[in-house]
C-alpha positions as a Markdown table, in Angstrom:
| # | Residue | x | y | z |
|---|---|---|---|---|
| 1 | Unk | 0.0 | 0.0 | 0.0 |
| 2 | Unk | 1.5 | 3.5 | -0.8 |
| 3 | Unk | 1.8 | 5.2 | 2.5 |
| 4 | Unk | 2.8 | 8.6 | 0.2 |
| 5 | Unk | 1.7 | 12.2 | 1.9 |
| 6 | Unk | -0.9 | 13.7 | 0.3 |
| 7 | Unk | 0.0 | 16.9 | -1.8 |
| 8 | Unk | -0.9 | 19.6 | 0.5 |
| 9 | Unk | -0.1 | 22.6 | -1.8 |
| 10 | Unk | -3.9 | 24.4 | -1.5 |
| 11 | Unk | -5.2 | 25.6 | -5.0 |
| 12 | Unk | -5.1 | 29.1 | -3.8 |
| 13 | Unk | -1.3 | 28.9 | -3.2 |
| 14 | Unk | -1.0 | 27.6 | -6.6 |
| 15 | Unk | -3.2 | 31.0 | -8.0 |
| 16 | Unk | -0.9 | 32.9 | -6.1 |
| 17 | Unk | 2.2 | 31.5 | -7.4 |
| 18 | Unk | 0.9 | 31.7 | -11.0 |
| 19 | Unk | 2.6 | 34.1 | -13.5 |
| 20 | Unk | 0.5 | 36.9 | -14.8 |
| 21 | Unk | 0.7 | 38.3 | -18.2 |
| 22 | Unk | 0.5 | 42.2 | -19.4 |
| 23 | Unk | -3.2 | 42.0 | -19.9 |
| 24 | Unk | -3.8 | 41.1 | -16.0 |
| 25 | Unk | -1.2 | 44.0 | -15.6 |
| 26 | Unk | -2.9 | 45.9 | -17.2 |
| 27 | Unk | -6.7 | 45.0 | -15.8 |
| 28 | Unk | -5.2 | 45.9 | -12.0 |
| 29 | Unk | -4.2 | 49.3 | -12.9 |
| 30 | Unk | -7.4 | 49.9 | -14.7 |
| 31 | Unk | -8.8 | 49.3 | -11.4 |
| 32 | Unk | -6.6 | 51.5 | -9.6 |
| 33 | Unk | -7.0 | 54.5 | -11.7 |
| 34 | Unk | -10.7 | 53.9 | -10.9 |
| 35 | Unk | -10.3 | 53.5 | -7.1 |
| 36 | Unk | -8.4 | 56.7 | -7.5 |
| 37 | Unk | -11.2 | 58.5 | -9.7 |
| 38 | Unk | -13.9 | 57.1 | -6.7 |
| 39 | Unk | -11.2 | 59.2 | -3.8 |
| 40 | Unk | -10.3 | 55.8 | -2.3 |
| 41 | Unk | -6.9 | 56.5 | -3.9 |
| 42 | Unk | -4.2 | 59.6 | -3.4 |
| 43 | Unk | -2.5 | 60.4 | -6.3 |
| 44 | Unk | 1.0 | 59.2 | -4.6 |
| 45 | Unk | -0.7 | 55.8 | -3.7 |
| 46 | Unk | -1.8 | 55.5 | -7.0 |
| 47 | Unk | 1.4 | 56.3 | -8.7 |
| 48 | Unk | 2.9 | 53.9 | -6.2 |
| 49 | Unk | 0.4 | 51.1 | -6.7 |
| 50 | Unk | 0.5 | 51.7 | -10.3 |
| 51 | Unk | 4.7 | 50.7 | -10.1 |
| 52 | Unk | 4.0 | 47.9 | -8.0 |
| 53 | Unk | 1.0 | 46.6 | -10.5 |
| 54 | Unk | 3.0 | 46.9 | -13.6 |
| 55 | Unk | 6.1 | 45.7 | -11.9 |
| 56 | Unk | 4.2 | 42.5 | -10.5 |
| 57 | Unk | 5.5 | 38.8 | -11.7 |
| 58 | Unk | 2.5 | 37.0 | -10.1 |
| 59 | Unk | -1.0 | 37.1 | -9.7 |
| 60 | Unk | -0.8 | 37.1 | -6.1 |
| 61 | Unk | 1.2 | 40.6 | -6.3 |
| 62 | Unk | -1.4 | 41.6 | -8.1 |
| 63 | Unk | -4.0 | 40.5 | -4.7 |
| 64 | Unk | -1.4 | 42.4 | -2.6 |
| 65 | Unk | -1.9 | 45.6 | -4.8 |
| 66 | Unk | -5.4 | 46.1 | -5.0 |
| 67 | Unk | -6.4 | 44.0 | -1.7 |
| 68 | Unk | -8.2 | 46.6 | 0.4 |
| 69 | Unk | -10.4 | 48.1 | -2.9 |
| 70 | Unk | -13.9 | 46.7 | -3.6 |
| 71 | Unk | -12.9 | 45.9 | -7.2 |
| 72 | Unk | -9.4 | 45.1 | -6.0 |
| 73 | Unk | -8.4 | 41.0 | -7.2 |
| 74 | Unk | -9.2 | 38.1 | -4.8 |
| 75 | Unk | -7.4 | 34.6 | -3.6 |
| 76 | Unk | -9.5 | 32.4 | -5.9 |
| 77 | Unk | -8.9 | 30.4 | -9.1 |
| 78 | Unk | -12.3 | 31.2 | -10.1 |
| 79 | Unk | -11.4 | 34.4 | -10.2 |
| 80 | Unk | -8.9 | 34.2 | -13.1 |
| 81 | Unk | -10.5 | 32.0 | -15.5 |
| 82 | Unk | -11.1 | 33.7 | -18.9 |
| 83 | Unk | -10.0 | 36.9 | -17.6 |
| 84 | Unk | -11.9 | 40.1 | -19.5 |
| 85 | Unk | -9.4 | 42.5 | -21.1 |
| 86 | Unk | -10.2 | 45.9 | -19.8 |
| 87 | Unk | -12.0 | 48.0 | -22.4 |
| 88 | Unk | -9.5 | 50.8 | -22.6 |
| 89 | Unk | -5.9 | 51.3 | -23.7 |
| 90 | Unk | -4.2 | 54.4 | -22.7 |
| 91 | Unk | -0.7 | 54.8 | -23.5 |
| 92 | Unk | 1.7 | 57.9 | -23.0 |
| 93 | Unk | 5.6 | 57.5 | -23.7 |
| 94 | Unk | 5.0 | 53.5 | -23.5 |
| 95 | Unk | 4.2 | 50.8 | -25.3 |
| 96 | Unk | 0.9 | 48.0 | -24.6 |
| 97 | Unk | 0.6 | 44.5 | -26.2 |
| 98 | Unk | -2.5 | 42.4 | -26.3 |
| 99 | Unk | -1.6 | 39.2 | -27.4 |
| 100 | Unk | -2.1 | 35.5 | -27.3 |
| 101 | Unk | -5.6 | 33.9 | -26.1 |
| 102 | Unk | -6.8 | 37.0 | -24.4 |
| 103 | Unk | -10.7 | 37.6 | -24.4 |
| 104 | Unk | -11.7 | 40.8 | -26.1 |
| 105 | Unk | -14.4 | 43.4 | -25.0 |
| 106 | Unk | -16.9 | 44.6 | -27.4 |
| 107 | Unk | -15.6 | 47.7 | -27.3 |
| 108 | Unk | -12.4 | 49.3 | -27.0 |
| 109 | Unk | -11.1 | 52.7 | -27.1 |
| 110 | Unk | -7.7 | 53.4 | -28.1 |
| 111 | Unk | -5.8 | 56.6 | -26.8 |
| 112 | Unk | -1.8 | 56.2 | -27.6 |
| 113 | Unk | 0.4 | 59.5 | -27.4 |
| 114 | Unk | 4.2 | 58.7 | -28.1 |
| 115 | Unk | 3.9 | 55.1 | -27.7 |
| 116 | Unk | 3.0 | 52.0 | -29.1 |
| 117 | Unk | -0.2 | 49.8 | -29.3 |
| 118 | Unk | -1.0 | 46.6 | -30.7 |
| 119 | Unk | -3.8 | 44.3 | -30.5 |
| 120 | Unk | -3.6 | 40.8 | -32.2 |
| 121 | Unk | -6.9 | 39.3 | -31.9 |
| 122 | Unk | -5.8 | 36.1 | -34.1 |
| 123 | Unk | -5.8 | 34.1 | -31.3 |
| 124 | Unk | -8.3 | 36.1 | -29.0 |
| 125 | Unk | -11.6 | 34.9 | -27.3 |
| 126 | Unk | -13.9 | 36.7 | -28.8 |
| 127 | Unk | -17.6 | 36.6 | -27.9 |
| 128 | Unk | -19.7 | 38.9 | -30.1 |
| 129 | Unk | -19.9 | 38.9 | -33.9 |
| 130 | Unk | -19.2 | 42.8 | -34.3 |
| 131 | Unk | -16.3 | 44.3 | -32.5 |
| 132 | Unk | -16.0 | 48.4 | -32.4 |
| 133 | Unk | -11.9 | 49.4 | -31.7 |
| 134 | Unk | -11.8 | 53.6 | -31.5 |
| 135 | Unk | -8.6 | 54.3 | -31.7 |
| 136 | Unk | -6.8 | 58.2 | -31.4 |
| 137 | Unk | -2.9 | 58.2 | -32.2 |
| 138 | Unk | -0.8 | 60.7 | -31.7 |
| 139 | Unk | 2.8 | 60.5 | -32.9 |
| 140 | Unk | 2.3 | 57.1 | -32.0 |
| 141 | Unk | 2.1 | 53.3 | -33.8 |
| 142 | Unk | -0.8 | 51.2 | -33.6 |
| 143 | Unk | -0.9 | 47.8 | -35.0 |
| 144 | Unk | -4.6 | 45.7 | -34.9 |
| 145 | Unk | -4.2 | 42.0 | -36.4 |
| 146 | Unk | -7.8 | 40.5 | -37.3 |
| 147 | Unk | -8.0 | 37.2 | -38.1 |
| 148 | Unk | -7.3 | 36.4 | -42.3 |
| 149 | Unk | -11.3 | 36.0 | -42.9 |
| 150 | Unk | -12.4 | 39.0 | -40.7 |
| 151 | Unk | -14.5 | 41.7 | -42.4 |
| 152 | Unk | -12.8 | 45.1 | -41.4 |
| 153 | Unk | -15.2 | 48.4 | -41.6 |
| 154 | Unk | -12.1 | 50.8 | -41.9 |
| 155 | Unk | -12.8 | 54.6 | -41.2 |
| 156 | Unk | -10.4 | 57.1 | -40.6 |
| 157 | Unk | -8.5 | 60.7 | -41.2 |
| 158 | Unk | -5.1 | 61.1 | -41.0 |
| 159 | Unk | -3.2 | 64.6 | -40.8 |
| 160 | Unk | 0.6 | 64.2 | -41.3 |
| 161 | Unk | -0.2 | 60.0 | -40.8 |
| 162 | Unk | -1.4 | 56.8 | -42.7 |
| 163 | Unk | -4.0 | 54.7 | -42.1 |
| 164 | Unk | -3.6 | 51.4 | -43.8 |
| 165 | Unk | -5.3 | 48.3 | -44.5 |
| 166 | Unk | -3.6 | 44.9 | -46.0 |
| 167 | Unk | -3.0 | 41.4 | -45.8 |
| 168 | Unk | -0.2 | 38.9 | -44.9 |
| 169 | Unk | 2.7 | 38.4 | -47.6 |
| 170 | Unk | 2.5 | 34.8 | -46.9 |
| 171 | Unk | -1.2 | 34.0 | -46.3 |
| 172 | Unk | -4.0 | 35.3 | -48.7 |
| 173 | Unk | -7.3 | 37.0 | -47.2 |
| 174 | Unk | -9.9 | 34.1 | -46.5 |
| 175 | Unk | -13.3 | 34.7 | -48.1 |
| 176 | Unk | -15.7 | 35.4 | -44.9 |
| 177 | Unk | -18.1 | 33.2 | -43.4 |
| 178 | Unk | -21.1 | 33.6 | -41.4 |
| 179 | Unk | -19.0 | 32.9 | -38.6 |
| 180 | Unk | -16.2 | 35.5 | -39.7 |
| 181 | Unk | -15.9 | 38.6 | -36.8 |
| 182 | Unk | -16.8 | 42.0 | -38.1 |
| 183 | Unk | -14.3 | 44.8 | -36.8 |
| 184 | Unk | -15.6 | 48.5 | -37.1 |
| 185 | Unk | -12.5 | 50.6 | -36.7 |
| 186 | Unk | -12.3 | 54.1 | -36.2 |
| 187 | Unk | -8.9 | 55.9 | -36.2 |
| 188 | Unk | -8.6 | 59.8 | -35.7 |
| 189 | Unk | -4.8 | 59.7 | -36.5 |
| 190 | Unk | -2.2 | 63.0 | -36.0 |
| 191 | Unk | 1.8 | 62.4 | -37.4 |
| 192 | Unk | 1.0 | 58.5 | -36.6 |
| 193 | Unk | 0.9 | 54.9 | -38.0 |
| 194 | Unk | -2.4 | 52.8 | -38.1 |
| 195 | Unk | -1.7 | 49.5 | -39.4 |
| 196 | Unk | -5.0 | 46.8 | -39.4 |
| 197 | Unk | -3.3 | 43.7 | -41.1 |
| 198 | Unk | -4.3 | 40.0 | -41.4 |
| 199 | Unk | -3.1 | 36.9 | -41.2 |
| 200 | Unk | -1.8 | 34.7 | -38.2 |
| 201 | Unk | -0.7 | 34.6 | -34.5 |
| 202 | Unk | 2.4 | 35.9 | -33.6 |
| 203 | Unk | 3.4 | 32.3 | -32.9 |
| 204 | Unk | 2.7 | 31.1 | -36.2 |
| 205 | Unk | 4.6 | 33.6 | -37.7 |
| 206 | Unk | 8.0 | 33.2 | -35.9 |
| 207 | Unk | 7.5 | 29.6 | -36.7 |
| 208 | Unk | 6.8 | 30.3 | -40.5 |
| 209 | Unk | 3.3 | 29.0 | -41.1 |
C-alpha cells in the first residue's frame, strides 16, 4: 500500500504562485485609476500602486496591490478564469501588447500618445460577432491584427499620418463566413501609424506557417 503524503499545496497557493501576463497587468491598474477617480486612492498611492501593478510577476502581487479596494483582485482560481481584457488602452511614452488567447471586450477605445499599441486578436476569445476598436494616435504606432477572414469596416483621417489596411505576404485574405468577426474601426490619426493587417498569430509567424 503506498503510504505517500498527500500533496498539501492548496489551490489558492498555486493561484498565487501563477505568473501573470501584461493584460492582468494591465486590468489591475485599470482598477486603480478607478479607485483613485472614486477618492479611495491619493495620487502618490496610485502612482505607487501603479509601479507595484506593472512591476508584479505573479498574480498574487497583483492581490497584494489592490487588496483593500472593492474591485481590488481576490485569492480564488475562479477568479482568473477567462479573464476580460479591460476595455480601454491608454498609452503615454510606452508601449501596450494584447496578445495571445486574451478575451476581447466589445468595445475598445484606443488613446496612444508617443507610444506603441497593438492588438492581435488572431488568437483572441472573442464573444460577439461585431467588435468596435476607436482608436486616437498621436505621434504614435498602432498595429490591430484580425483574423485572415475577418470583415474590417475601416474609417479614418489622418493629418501628417497613414492609415492602412492589407493582408499577410505569406497568407491570402480568407473569403468570410457567417462565422467570420466583423471589426468596425475608427482611427482619428495626427503624425502616426495605423496598421490593421491580417493573417496569423504571432506564434505562427515566428514559426513560419
Amino acid at each position: 500500500m503506498d503510504d505517500a503524503l498527500p500533496d498539501r499545496t492548496e489551490p489558492d497557493d498555486l493561484t498565487l504562485r501563477r505568473r501573470v501576463s501584461d493584460l492582468e497587468r494591465e486590468d489591475a491598474a485599470e482598477r486603480l485609476r478607478d479607485a483613485a477617480g472614486e477618492g479611495r486612492l491619493s495620487y502618490l498611492e496610485l502612482e505607487d500602486r501603479l509601479g507595484q501593478a506593472y512591476g508584479a510577476k505573479t498574480y498574487g502581487e497583483l492581490v497584494q496591490v489592490t487588496a483593500d479596494l472593492p474591485n481590488g483582485f481576490v485569492e480564488s482560481s475562479a477568479s482568473v478564469t477567462h479573464l476580460p481584457a479591460p476595455k480601454t488602452v491608454k498609452v503615454l511614452l510606452s508601449e501596450s501588447k494584447r496578445t495571445g488567447p486574451w478575451v476581447s471586450p466589445q468595445q475598445l477605445d484606443v488613446s496612444a500618445v508617443l507610444g506603441e499599441v497593438v492588438l492581435d486578436y488572431t488568437e483572441a476569445q472573442i464573444p460577439y460577432r461585431e467588435i468596435d476598436i476607436d482608436v486616437t494616435a498621436v505621434f504614435a504606432d498602432v498595429t490591430i491584427r484580425v483574423p485572415a477572414d475577418a470583415i474590417v469596416d475601416l474609417e479614418g483621417h489622418p493629418i501628417l499620418g497613414s492609415i492602412t489596411e492589407h493582408g499577410s505576404r505569406k497568407h491570402a485574405v480568407q473569403p468570410a463566413t457567417a462565422d467570420s468577426r466583423v471589426f468596425h474601426i475608427r482611427v482619428k490619426a495626427v503624425l502616426a501609424e495605423v496598421k490593421v493587417k491580417r493573417g496569423p498569430s504571432a506564434a505562427k509567424r515566428l514559426l513560419g506557417h
